[in-house]
N, C-alpha and C positions, 0 to 999 in steps of 0.2 A: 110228764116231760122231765121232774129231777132225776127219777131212775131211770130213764133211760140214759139220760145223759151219764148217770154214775155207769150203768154197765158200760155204755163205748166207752167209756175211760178207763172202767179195769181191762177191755180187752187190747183194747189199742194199743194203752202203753204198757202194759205188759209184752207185748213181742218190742214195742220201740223206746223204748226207755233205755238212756244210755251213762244212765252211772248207775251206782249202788242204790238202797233204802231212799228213799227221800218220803217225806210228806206235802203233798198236795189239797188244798183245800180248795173243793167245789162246791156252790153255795151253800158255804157253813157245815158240810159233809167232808169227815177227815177219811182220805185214800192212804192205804198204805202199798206203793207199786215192787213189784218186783223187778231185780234186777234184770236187763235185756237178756236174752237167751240170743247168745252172740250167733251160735250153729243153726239155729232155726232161723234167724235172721239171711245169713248166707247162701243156705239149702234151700231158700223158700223158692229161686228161681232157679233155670237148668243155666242158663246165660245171665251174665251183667257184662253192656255194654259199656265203652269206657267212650264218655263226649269226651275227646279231649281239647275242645275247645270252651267246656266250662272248666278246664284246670283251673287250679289261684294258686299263686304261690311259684317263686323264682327256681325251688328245687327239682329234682324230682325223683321219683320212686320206678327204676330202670326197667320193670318187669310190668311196671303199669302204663309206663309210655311206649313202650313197643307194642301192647297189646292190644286186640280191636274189643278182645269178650274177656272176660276171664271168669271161671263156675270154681265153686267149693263143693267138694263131692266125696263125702266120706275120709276126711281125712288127707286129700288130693287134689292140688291146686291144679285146673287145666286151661291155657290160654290159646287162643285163636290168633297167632301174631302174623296171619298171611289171608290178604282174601280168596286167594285161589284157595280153593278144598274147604275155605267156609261152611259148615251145617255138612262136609262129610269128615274130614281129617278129626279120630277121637269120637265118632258118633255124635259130630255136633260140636264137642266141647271144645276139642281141638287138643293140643299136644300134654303130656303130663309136663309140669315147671315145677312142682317141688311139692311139699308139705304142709298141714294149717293145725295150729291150735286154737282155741276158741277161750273167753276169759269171759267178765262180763264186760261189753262193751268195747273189748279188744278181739285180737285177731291177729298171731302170730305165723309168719310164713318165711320157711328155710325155702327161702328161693334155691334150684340146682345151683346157676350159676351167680346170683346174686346178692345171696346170704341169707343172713337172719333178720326181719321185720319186724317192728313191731309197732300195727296200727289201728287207731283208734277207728271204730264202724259207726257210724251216727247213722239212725235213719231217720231222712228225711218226709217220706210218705211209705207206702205200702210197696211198693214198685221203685224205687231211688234210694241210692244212700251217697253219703261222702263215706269216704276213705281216707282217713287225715294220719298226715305222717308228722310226728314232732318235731324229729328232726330238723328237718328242711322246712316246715312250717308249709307242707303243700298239702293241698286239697284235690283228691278225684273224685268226679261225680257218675258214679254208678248208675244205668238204667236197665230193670231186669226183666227178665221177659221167660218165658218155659220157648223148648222147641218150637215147638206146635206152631205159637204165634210171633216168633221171629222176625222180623221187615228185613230181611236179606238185601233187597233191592237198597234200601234206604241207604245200609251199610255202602254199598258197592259205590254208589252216586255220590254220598255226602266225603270221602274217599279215594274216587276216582282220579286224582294225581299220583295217589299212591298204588295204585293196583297198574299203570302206566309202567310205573317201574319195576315190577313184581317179573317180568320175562325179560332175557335180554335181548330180544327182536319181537318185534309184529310183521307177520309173514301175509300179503295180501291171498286169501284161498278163494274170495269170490267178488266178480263185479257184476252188476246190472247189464242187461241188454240196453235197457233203458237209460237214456243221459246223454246228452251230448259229449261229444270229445273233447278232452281238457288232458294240458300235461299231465295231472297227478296219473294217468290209465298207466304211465309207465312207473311210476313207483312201487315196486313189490315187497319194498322194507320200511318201519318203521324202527327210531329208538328213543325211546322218552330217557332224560336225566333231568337227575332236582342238583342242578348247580346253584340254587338261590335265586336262579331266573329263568328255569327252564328252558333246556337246550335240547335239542333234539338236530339225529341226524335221521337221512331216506336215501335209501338204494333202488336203482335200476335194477339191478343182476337176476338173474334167471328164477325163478322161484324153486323150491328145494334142493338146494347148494346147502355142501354145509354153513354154519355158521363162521367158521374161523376162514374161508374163502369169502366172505361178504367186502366190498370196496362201495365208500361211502361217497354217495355223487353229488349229497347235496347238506348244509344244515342250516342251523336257525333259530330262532328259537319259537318255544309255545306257552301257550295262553290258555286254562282250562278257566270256563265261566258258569257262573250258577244263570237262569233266565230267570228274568220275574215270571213270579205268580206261577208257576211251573218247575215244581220240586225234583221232578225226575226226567227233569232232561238237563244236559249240561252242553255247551257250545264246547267247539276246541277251534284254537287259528293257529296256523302253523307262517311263521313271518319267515320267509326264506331271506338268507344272506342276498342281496343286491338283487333279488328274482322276484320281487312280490311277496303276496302270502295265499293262503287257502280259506277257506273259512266251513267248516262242517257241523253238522250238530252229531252228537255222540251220543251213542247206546252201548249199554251194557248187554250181549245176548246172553251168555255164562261166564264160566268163574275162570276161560281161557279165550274169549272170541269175545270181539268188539265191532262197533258196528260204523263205519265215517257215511254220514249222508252228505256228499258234496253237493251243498244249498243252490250254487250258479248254473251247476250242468244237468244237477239232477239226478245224479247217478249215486248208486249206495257199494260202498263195500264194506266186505268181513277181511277184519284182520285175526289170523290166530297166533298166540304167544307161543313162540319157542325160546327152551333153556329158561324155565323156570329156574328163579331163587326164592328159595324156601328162606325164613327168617325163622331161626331157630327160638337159640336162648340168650345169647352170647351177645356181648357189648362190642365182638370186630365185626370185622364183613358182614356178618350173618345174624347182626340182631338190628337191623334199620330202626329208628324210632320216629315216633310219629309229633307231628307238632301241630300248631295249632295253626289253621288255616283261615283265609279269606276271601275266597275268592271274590274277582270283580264282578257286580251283575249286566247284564246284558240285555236292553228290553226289545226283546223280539217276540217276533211269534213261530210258534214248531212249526217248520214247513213239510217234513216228511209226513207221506199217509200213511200211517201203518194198516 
């Protein structure tokens, strides 16, 4: 049992060991670790997911909060900062963002657009690391995974206000036979905005009209809710100005079409996103950042058969 325990300890913290030399003493057996090999540490997975709801710290690191993945790969920083084209935009990785040096225990990145980095890697387990910035004294917690075995869905759901606003309409392309008749059968637009309270408008108008001919008949705002006990499904209610509200449960079908089950009438529709915005690199328009979320939970149960 002592050797074994001394080999998992030279192997272990040999990849995770996060300063220089030190001495370790396991039952009266002196280790001598080596420094972390900061690149093997980084390289060891194709994706690291960014929770950004285990952030700490009031600062933060511009190119990690906008991000949903970020990979080290040779020399080249690549971040996924849109869920549409997730696992294909970059073969996975997602866009190139700039450059990495590796030290021990550190990890240098010439962001394109947001400089020079320099951040300490702690690994936490085999699969997690923090990403600690001194500066601002913020902490990101890193969860890494290879392609292969990616939760794609997870991303999408855990998310899912933010992928609302990734298109600048939701175009209705299919309803049920099935359902009884309820106002929304006339709504053929949707538009989600994160005003701090979620607001959303819905049009009538004919379905494939351009965009910039679109007239907004109705708004409100909305509600996106986790269920208990049921990870992957999320409620949405739409509260119309002086009209009521709706109440749906929401699916994710791909990385452009969503799915409203209207619970009362029973009827399902597909919305598909036109006028994608890509979120690039950039701190205006086009680099959205992401914050930390909570939504309210809801204890119901999924009514949709799938």
């Amino acid at each position: 049992m002592k050797n074994r325990k001394l080999l998992f300890g030279i192997l272990f913290m040999g990849l995770l060991a996060s300063s220089c030399y030190t001495e370790v003493i396991v039952e009266d057996d002196l280790i001598t670790e080596p420094p972390i090999n900061t690149a093997l540490v980084l390289e060891s997975h194709d994706l690291w997911y960014v929770d950004i709801n285990e952030t700490r710290g009031s600062g933060e690191v511009p190119f990690l909060q906008r991000a949903f993945t970020i990979s080290f790969d040779r020399g080249i920083v690549y971040a996924n900062n849109n869920l549409s084209g997730l696992g294909k935009t970059g073969n996975g990785l997602g866009i190139d963002v700039g450059a990495y040096a590796t030290y021990s225990g550190q990890v240098e990145i010439d962001h394109d657009v947001d400089g020079l980095w320099l951040l300490e890697v702690i690994a936490l387990d085999y699969n997690t690391l923090e990403i600690y910035d001194p500066r601002s004294d913020t902490s990101y917690i890193l969860e890494g995974y290879q392609r292969s075995n990616f939760d794609y869905d997870m991303v999408f759901y855990d998310n899912i206000h933010l992928f609302l606003q990734e298109y600048q309409v939701w175009e209705k392309t299919y309803t049920s036979e099935l359902g009884a008749l309820n106002e929304f059968d006339e709504e053929n637009y949707l538009q989600f905005f994160d005003d701090g309270n979620g607001y959303f408008r819905s049009s009538v108008d004919a379905q494939g009209i351009p965009l910039s001919n679109l007239q907004w008949d109705y708004e409100g705002d909305y509600e996106v809710y986790d269920v208990a006990n049921d990870a992957s499904l999320k409620t949405l209610t739409l509260d119309y100005d002086f009209l009521g509200n709706d109440y749906f449960e929401l699916y994710v079908i791909n990385d452009s079409t969503i799915e409203l089950y209207h619970v009362s009438s029973g009827t399902v529709y597909e919305f598909t996103g036109r006028g994608y915005i890509q979120y690039l690199k950039s701190s205006d328009g086009t680099g959205k950042k992401r914050s930390k979320t909570n939504n309210p939970v809801m204890d119901v149960v999924r009514q949709r058969d799938m």
